[in-house]
Biotite code that builds the C-alpha atoms (Angstrom):
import biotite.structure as struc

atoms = struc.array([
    struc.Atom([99.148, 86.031, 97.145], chain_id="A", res_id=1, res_name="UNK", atom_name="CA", element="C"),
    struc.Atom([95.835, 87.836, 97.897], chain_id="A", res_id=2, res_name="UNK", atom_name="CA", element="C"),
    struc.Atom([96.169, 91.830, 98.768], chain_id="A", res_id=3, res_name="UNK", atom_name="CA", element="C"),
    struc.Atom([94.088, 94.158, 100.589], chain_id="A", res_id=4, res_name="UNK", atom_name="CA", element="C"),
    struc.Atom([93.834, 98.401, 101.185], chain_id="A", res_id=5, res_name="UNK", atom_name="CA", element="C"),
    struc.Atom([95.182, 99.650, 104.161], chain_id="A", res_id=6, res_name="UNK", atom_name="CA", element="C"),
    struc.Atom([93.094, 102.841, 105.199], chain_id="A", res_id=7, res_name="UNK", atom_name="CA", element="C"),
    struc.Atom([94.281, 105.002, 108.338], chain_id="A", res_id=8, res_name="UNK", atom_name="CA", element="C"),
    struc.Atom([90.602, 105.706, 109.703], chain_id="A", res_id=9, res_name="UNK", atom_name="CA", element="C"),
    struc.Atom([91.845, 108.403, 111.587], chain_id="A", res_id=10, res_name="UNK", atom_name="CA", element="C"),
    struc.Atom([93.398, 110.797, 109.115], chain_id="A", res_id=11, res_name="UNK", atom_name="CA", element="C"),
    struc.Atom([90.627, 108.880, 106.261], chain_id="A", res_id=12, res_name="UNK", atom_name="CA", element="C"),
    struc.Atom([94.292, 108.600, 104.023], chain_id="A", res_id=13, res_name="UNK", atom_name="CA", element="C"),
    struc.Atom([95.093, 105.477, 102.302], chain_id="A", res_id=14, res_name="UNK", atom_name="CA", element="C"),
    struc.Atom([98.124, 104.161, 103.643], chain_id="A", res_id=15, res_name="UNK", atom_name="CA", element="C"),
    struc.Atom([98.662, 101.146, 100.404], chain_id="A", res_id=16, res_name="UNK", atom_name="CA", element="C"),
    struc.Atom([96.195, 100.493, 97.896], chain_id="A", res_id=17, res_name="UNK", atom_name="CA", element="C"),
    struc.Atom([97.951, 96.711, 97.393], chain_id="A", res_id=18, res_name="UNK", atom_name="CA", element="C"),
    struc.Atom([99.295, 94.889, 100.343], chain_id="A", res_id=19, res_name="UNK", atom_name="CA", element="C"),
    struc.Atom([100.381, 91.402, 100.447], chain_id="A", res_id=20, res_name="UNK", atom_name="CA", element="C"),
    struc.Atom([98.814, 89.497, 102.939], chain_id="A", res_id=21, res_name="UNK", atom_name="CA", element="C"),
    struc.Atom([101.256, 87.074, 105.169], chain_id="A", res_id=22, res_name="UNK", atom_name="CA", element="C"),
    struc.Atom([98.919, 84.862, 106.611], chain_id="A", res_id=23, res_name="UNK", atom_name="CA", element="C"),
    struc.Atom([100.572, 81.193, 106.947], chain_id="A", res_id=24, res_name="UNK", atom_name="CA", element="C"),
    struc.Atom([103.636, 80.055, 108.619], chain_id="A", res_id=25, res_name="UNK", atom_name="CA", element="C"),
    struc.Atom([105.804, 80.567, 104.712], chain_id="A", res_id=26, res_name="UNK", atom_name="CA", element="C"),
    struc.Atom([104.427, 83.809, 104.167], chain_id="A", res_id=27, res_name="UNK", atom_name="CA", element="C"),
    struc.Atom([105.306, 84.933, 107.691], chain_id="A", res_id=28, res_name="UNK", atom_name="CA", element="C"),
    struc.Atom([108.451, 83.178, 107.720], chain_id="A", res_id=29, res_name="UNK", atom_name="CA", element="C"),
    struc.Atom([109.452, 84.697, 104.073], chain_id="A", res_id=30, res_name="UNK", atom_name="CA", element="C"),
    struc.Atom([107.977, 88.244, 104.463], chain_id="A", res_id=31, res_name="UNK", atom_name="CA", element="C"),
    struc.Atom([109.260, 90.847, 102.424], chain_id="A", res_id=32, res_name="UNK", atom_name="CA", element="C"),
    struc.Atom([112.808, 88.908, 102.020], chain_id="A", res_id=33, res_name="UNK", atom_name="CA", element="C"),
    struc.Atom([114.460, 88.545, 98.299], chain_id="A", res_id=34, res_name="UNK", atom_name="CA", element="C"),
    struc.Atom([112.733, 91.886, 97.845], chain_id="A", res_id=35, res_name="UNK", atom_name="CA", element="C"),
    struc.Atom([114.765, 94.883, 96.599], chain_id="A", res_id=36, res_name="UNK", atom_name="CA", element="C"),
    struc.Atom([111.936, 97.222, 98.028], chain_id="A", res_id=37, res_name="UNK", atom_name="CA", element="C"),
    struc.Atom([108.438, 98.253, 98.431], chain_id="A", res_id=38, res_name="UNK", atom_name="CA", element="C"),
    struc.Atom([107.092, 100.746, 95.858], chain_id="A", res_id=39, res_name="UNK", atom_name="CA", element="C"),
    struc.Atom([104.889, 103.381, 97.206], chain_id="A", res_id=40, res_name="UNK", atom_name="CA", element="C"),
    struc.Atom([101.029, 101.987, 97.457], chain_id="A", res_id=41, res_name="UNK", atom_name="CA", element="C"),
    struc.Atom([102.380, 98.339, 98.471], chain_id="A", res_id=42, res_name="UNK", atom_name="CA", element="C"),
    struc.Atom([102.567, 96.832, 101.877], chain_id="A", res_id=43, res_name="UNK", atom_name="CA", element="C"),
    struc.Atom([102.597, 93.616, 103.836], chain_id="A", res_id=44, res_name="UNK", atom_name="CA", element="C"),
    struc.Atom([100.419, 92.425, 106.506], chain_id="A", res_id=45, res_name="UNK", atom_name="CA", element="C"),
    struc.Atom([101.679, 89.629, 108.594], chain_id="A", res_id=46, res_name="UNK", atom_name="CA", element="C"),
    struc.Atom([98.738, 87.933, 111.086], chain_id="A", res_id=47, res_name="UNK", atom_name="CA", element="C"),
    struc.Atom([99.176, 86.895, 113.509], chain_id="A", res_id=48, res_name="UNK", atom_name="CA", element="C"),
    struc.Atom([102.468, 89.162, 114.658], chain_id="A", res_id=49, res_name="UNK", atom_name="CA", element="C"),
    struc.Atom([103.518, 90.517, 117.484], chain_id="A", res_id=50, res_name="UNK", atom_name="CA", element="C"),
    struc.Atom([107.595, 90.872, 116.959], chain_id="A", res_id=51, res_name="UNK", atom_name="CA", element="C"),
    struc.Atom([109.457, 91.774, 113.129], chain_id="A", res_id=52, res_name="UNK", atom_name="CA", element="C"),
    struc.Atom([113.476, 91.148, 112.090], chain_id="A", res_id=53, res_name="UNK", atom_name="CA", element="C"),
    struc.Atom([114.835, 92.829, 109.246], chain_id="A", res_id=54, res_name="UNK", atom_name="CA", element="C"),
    struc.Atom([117.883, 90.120, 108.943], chain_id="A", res_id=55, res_name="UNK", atom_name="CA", element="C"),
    struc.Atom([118.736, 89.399, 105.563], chain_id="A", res_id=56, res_name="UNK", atom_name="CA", element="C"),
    struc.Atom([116.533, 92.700, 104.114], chain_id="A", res_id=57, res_name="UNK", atom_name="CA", element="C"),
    struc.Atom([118.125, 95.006, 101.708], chain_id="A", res_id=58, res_name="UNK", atom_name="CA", element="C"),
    struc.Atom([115.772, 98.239, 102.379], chain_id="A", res_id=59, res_name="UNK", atom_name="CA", element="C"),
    struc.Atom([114.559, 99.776, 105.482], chain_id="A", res_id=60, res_name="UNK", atom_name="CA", element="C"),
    struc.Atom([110.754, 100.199, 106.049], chain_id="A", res_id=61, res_name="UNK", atom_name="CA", element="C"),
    struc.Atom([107.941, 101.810, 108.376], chain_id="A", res_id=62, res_name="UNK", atom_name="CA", element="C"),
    struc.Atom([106.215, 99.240, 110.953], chain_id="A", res_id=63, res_name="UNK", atom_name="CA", element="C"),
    struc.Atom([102.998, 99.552, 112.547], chain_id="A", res_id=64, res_name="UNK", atom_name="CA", element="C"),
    struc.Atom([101.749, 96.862, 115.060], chain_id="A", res_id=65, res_name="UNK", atom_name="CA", element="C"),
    struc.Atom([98.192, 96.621, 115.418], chain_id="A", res_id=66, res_name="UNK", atom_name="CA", element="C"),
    struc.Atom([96.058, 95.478, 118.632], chain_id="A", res_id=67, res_name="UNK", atom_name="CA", element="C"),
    struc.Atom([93.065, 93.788, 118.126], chain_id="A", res_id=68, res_name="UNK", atom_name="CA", element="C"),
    struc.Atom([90.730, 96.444, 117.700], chain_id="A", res_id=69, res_name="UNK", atom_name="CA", element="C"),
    struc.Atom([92.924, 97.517, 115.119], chain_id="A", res_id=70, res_name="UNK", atom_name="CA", element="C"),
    struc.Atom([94.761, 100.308, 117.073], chain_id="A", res_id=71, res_name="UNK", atom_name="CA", element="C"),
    struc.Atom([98.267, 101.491, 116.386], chain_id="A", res_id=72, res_name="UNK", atom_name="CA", element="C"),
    struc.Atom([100.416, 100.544, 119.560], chain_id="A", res_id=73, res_name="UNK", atom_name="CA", element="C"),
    struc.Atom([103.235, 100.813, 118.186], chain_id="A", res_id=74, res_name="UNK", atom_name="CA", element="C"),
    struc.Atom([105.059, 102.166, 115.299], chain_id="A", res_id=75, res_name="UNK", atom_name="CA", element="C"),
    struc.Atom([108.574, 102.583, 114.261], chain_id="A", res_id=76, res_name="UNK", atom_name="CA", element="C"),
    struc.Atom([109.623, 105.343, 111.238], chain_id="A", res_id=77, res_name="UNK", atom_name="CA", element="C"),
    struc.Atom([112.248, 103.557, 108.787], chain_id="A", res_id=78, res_name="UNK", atom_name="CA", element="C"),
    struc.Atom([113.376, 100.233, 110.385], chain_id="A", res_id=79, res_name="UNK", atom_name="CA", element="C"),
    struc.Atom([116.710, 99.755, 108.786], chain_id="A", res_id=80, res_name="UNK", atom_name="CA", element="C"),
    struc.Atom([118.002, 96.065, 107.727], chain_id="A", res_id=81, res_name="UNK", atom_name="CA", element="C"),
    struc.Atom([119.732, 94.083, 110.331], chain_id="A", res_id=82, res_name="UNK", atom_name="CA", element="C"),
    struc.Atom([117.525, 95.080, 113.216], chain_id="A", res_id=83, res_name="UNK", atom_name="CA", element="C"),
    struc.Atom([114.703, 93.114, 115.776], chain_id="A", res_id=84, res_name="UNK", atom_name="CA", element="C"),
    struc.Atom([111.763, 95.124, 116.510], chain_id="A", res_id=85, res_name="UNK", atom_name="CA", element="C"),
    struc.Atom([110.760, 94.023, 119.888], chain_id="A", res_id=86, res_name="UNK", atom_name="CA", element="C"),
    struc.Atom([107.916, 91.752, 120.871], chain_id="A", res_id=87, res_name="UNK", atom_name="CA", element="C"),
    struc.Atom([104.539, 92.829, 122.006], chain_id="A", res_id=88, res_name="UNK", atom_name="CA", element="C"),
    struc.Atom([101.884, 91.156, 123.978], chain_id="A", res_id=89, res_name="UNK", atom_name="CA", element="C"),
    struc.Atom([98.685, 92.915, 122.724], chain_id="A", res_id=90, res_name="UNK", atom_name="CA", element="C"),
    struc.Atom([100.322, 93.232, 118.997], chain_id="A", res_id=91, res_name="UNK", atom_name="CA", element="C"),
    struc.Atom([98.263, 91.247, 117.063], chain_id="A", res_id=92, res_name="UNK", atom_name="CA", element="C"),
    struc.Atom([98.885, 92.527, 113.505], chain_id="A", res_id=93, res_name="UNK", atom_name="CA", element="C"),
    struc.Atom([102.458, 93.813, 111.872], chain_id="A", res_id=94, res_name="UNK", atom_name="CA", element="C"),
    struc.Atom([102.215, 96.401, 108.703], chain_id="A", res_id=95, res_name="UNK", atom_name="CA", element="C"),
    struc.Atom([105.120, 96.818, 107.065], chain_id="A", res_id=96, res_name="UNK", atom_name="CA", element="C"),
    struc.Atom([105.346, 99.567, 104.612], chain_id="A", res_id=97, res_name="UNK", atom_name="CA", element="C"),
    struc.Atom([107.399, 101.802, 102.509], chain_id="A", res_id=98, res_name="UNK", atom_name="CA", element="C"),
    struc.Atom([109.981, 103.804, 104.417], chain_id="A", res_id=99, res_name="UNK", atom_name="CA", element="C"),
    struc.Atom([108.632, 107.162, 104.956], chain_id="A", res_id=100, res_name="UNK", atom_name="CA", element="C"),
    struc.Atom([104.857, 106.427, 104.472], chain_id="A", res_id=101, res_name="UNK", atom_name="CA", element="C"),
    struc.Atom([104.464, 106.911, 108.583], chain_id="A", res_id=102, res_name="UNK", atom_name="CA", element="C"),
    struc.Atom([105.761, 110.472, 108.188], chain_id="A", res_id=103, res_name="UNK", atom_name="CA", element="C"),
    struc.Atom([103.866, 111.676, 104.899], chain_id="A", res_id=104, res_name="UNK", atom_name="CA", element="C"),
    struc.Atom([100.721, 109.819, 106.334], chain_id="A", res_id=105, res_name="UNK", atom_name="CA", element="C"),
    struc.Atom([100.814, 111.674, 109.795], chain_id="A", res_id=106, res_name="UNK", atom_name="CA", element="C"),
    struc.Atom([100.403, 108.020, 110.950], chain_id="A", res_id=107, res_name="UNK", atom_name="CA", element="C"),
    struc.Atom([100.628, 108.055, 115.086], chain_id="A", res_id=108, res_name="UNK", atom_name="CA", element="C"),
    struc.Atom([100.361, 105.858, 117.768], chain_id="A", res_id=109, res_name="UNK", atom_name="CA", element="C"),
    struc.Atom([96.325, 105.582, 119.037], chain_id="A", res_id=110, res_name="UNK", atom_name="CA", element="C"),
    struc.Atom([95.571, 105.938, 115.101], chain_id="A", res_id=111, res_name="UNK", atom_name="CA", element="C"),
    struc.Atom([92.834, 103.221, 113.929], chain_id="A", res_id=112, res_name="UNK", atom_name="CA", element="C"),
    struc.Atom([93.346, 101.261, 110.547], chain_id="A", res_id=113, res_name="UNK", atom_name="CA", element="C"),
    struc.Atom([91.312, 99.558, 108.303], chain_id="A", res_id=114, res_name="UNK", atom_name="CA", element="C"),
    struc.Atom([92.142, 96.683, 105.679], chain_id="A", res_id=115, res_name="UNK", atom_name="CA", element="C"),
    struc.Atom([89.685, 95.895, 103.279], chain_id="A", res_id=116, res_name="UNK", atom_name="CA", element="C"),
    struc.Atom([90.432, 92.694, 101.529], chain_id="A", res_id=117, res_name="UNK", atom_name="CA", element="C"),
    struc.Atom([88.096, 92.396, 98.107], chain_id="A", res_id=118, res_name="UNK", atom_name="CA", element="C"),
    struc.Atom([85.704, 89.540, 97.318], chain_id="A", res_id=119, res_name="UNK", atom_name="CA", element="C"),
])
């Protein structure tokens, strides 16, 4: 699966240096399921997204839903399993990432981000 860098522009702090990208209707669909958790530096990006379950997950996680000028709109700090994080009509772009990486980041709300996918 190709990865990409995930750079808060605001705070200029890397938020994973190797995220999966989700990108298709399998890679969506599967996400971050069968996993037994994200290691700090990984991520997933799911495009299009506007809405995220964690049915099925064995880990809780930090969410950040991008519009599309790639502004935080919404953000939730460790999304435990078993749980629907609601839909959003702007959200273009879902980030899921390590549980706790919002909070050591100083990731808010109105933050920009950056992915840089390599050649």
């Amino acid at each position: 699966m190709k990865t990409a860098k995930i750079i808060n522009k605001t705070k200029k702090i890397v938020l994973a240096e190797k995220a999966e990208i989700a990108n298709n209707p399998w890679t969506r669909m599967r996400g971050l399921l069968g996993r037994d958790g994200l290691a700090e530096g990984e991520g997933l990006i799911i495009r299009p997204c506007n809405s995220i379950h964690t049915f099925f997950m064995k880990f809780s996680i930090d969410v950040i839903f991008l519009d599309k000028n790639m502004k935080i709109i919404k953000i939730s700090n460790s999304l435990k399993s078993w749980r629907f994080f609601e839909s959003l009509i702007n959200g273009m772009i879902a980030i899921e990432l390590p549980e706790g990486m919002l909070n050591k980041t100083d990731t808010k709300v109105d933050d920009f981000i950056e992915i840089i996918c390599p050649v």
